[in-house]
C-alpha positions in Angstrom: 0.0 0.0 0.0 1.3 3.5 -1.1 1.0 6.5 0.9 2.3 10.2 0.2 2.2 13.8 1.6 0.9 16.4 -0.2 1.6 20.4 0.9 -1.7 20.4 2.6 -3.1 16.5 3.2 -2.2 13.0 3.2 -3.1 10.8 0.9 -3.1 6.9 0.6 -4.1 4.7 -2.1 -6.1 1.9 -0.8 -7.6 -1.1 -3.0 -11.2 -1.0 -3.5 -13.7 -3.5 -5.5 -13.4 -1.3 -8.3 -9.6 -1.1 -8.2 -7.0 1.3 -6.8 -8.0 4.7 -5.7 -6.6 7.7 -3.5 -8.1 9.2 -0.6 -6.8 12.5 1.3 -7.5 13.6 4.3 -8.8 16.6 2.5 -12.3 14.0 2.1 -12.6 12.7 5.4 -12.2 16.9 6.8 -15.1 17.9 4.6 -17.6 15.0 5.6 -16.8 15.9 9.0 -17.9 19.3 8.2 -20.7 18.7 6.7 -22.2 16.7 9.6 -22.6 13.6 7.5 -20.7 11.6 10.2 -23.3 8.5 10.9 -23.8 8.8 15.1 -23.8 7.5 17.8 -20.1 6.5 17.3 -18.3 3.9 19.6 -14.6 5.0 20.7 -11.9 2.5 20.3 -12.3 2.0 24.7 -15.9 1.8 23.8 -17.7 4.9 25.0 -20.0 6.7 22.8 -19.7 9.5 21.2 -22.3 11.9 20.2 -21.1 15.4 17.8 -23.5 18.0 18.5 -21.1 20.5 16.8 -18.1 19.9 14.3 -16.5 23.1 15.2 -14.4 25.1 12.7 -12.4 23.8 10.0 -9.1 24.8 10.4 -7.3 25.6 6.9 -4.1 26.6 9.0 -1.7 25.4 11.1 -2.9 23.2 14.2 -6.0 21.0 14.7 -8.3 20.6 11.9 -11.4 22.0 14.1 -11.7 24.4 16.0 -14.3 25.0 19.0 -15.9 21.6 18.1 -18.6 20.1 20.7 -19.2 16.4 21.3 -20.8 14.3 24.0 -18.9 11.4 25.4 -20.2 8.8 28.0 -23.3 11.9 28.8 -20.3 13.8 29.4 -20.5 17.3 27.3 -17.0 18.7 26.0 -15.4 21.3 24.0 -12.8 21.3 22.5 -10.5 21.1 18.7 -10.7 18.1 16.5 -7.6 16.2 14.7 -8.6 14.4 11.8 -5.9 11.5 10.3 -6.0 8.6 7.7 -4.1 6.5 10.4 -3.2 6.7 14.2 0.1 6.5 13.7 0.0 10.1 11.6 -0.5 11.6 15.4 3.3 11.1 16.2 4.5 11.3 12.9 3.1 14.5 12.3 4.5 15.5 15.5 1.5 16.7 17.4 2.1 14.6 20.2 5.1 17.6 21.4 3.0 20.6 19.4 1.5 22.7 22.2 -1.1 23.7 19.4 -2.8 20.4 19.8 -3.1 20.2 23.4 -6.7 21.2 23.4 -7.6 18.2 21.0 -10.4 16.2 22.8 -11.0 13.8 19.7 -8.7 11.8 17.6 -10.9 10.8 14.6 -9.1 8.5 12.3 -9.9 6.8 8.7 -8.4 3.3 8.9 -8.6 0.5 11.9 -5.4 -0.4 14.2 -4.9 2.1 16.8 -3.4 2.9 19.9 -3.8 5.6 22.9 -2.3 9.4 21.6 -0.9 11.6 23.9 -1.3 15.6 23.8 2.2 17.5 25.1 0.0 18.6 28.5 0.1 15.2 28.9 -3.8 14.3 28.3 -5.1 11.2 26.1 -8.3 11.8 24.2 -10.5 9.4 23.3 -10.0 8.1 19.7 -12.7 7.1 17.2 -12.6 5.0 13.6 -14.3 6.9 11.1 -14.8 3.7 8.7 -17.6 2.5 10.3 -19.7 5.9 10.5 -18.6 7.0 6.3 -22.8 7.7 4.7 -21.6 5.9 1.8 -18.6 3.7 0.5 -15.3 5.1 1.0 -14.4 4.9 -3.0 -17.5 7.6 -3.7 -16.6 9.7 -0.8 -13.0 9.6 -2.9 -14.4 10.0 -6.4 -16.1 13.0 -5.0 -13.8 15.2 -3.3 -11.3 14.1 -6.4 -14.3 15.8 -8.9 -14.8 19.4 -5.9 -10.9 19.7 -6.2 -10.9 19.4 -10.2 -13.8 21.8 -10.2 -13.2 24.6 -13.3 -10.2 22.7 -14.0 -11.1 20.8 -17.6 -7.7 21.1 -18.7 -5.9 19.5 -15.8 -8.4 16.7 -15.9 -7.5 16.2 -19.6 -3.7 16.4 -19.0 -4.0 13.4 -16.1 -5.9 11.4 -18.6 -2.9 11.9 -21.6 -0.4 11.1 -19.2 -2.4 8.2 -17.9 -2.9 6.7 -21.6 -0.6 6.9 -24.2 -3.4 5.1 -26.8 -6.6 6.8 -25.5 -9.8 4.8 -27.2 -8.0 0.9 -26.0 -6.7 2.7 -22.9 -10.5 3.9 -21.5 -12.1 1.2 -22.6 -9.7 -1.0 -21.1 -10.1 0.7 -17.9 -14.2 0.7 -18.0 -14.9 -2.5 -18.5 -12.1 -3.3 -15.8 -14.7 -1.1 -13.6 -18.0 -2.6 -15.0 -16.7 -6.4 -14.2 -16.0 -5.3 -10.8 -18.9 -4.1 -10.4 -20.2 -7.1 -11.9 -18.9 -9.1 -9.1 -20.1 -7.2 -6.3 -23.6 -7.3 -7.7 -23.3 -11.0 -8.6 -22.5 -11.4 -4.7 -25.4 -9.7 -3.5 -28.1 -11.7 -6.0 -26.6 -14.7 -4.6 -27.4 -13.5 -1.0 -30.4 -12.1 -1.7 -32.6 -13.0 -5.1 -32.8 -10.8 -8.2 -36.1 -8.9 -6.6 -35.2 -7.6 -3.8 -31.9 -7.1 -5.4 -32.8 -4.8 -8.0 -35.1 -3.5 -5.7 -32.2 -1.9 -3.4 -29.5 -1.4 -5.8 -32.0 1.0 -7.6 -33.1 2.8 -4.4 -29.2 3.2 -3.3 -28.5 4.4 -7.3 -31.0 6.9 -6.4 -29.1 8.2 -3.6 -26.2 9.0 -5.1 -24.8 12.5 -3.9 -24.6 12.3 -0.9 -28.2 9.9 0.4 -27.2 6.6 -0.5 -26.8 5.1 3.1 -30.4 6.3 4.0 -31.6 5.2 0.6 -29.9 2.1 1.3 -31.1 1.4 5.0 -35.2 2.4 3.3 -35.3 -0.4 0.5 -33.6 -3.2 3.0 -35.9 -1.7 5.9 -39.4 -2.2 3.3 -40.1 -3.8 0.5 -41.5 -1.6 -2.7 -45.4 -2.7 -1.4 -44.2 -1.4 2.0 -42.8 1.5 0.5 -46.4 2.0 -1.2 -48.1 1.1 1.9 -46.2 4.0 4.0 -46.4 6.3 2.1 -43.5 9.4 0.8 -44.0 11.4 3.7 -43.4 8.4 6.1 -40.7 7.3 3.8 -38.8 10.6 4.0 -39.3 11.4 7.6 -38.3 8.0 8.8 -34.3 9.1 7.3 -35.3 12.6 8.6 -31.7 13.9 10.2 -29.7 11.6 8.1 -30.2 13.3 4.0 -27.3 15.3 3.0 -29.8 18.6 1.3 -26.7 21.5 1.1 -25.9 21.8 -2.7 -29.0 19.6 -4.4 -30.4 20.6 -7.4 -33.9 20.1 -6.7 -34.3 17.3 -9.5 -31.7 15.6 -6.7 -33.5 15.9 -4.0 -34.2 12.5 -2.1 -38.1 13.5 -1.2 -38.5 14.1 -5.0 -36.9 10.9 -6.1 -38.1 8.6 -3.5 -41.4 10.0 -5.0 -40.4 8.7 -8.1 -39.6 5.3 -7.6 -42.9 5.2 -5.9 -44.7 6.1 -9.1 -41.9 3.6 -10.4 -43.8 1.0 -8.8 -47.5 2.1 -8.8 -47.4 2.2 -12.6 -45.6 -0.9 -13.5 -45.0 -3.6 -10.5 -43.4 -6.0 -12.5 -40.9 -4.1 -13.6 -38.3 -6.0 -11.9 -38.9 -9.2 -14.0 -40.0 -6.8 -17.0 -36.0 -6.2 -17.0 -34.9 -9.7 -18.1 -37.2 -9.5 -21.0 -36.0 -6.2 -22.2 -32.6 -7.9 -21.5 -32.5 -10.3 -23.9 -32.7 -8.4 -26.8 -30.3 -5.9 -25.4 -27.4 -7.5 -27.5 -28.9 -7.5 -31.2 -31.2 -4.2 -31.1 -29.8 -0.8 -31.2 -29.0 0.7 -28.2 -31.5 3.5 -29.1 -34.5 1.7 -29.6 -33.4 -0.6 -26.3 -32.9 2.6 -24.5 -36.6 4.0 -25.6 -38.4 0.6 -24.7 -36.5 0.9 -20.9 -37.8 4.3 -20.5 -41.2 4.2 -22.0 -42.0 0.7 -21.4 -40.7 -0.5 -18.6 -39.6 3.2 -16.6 -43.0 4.7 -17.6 -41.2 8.1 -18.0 -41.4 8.9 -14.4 -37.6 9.2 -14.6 -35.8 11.9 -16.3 -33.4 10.6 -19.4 -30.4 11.1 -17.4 -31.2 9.7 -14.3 -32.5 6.5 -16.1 -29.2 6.3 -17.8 -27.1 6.7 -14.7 -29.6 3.9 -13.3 -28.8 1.8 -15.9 -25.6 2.0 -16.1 -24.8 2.1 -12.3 -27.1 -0.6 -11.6 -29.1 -2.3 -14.1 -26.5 -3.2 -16.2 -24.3 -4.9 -14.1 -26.9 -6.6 -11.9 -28.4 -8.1 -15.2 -24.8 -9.1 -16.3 -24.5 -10.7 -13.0 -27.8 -13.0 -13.1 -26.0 -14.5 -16.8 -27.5 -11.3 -19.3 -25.1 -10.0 -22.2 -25.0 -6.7 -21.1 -21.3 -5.4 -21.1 -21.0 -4.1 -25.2 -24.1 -2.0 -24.4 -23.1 -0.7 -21.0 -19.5 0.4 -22.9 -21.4 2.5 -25.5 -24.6 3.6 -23.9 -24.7 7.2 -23.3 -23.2 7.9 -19.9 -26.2 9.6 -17.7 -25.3 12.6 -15.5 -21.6 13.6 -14.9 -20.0 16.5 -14.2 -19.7 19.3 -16.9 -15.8 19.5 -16.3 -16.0 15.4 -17.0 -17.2 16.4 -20.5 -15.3 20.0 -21.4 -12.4 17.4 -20.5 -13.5 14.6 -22.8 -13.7 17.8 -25.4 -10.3 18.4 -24.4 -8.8 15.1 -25.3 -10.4 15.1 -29.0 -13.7 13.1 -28.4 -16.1 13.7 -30.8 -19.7 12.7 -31.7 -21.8 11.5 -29.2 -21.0 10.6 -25.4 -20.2 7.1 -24.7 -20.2 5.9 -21.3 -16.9 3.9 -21.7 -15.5 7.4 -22.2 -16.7 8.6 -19.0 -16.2 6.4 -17.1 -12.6 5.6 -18.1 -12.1 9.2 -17.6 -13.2 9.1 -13.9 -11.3 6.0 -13.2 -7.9 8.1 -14.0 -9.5 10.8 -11.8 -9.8 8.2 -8.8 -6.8 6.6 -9.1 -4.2 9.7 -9.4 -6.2 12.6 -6.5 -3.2 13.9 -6.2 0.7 13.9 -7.4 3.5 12.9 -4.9 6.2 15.1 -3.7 9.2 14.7 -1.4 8.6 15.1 2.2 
């Protein structure tokens, strides 16, 4: 495993289901801040912690909150925040003889195996894993903050891919269908677990949920079943994750109210849709993708999606859950159009010479450069 310092954060390449990726400390600040952090947390001496206040992120020298408030054992503190990939960053970093840090009353760390820190007054504060508590997996959370820091930057994204892939067309295929059979796998494990109903049925809610809600999308289609869902109603629906959606920064076609009301339509309309799937499936490999793509929507989605969403279902979800359960799907999931992305994704595509229409092999090779290279090492 490969780790490096950056001028501002850490950052480790892990391996992930979808292969390697980088993750900085950068990520793990930013969910903090945004009070995404799943609670009640356990300590690593087993004494709860609640947050009832992050504090203040720190961009300067010294702990990475400031004025923070949290609730251990019924037991109210205040107090600054350190945030690490690993324990052992404490001492490394040198904290444990920095006066700055002695206020720290929380050690909040990324990745298991730890041991007791010690400030320079001499105090031990109470350190917490973060893995556990992440709202989603750790390789979004990555992908992400990768995409905030790339923000307006088209051109850089485009330079990382040329120096990524000397042949471009072989080189993002190669890497998308790398991703696609990973993702492949993981689906083929959960249909094994769990049957191709209520398999679909979650991996649809959870696609649903992506920026930022898919744990509580998640935890609502293992919780009920779609006649559940129906049964309860949106408004039960919404408020039983009430606390837990991440709203700051939603378009309001992202909103998790609006699309859990969606996939309750979904279902009112057309409950077979599920098994609707594998008949639309086997023709997927001799019909157009354009007249496949129509029949999904129409037919089977009866348009209560909007085009990009449905793709980004597809692709994220269908696709791969179909090839799973013994489909053909992986040619069409390679050159179907690649649902929402960011804008930069595709001024960067421009960048690179892509022409024509979008294909999702494109993209997603694109973002798999993204994820793997976060940031660029330097000495230390």
């Amino acid at each position: 495993m490969n780790y490096f310092m950056t001028t501002c954060n850490r950052v480790e390449e892990l391996e992930g289901p979808y292969g390697p990726f980088a993750i900085g400390e950068r990520a793990i600040q930013r969910l903090w801040a945004s009070g995404e952090i799943m609670q009640p947390m356990l300590s690593t001496e087993g004494k709860e912690i609640q947050i009832l206040s992050p504090g203040d992120w720190n961009r300067g020298a010294g702990p990475d909150f400031l004025g923070a408030e949290i609730v251990i054992n019924n037991q109210r503190l205040r107090g600054d925040i350190e945030i690490h990939l690993r324990y052992s960053d404490w001492q490394a970093h040198g904290h444990d003889s920095d006066s700055n840090f002695s206020g720290v009353i929380l050690h909040a760390v990324l990745l298991p195996g730890t041991r007791n820190i010690t400030t320079a007054s001499g105090h031990q504060p109470e350190t917490v894993v973060l893995l556990p508590y992440l709202p989603r997996d750790l390789e979004d959370i990555a992908e992400e903050d990768a995409l905030l820091e790339l923000r307006g930057r088209a051109g850089d994204v485009a330079r990382k891919v040329r120096e990524a892939e000397d042949d471009l067309i072989p080189g993002l295929r190669r890497r998308a269908l790398h991703r696609f059979r990973s993702k492949t796998k993981f689906a083929r494990a959960r249909y094994k677990e769990n049957g191709w109903e209520q398999t679909c049925h979650e991996m649809v809610v959870e696609c649903l949920g992506l920026g930022g809600n898919r744990a509580p999308m998640s935890e609502l289609a293992r919780a009920h079943t779609p006649e559940e869902m129906i049964l309860l109603g949106i408004d039960a629906l919404y408020m039983e994750k009430c606390g837990r959606w991440r709203l700051r920064g939603l378009r309001p076609a992202g909103h998790p109210y609006r699309r859990l009301a969606q996939y309750l339509e979904l279902n009112r309309r057309h409950p077979t849709w599920r098994n609707a799937l594998k008949d639309w499936a086997k023709d997927l490999p001799v019909l157009p993708i354009a007249s496949q793509r129509r029949r999904l929507f129409d037919e089977i989605f009866g348009c209560v999606f909007p085009d990009g969403r449905a793709d980004t279902l597809c692709i994220n979800a269908l696709m791969p859950l179909l090839s799973a359960s013994g489909f053909e799907t992986e040619k069409s999931w390679a050159e179907w159009p690649p649902g929402n992305h960011p804008d930069d994704i595709q001024e960067a595509r421009r960048a690179l010479g892509l022409l024509g229409a979008t294909r999702n092999y494109e993209i997603q090779g694109i973002l798999d450069v993204i994820r793997r290279s976060t940031a660029t090492p330097t000495a230390t």
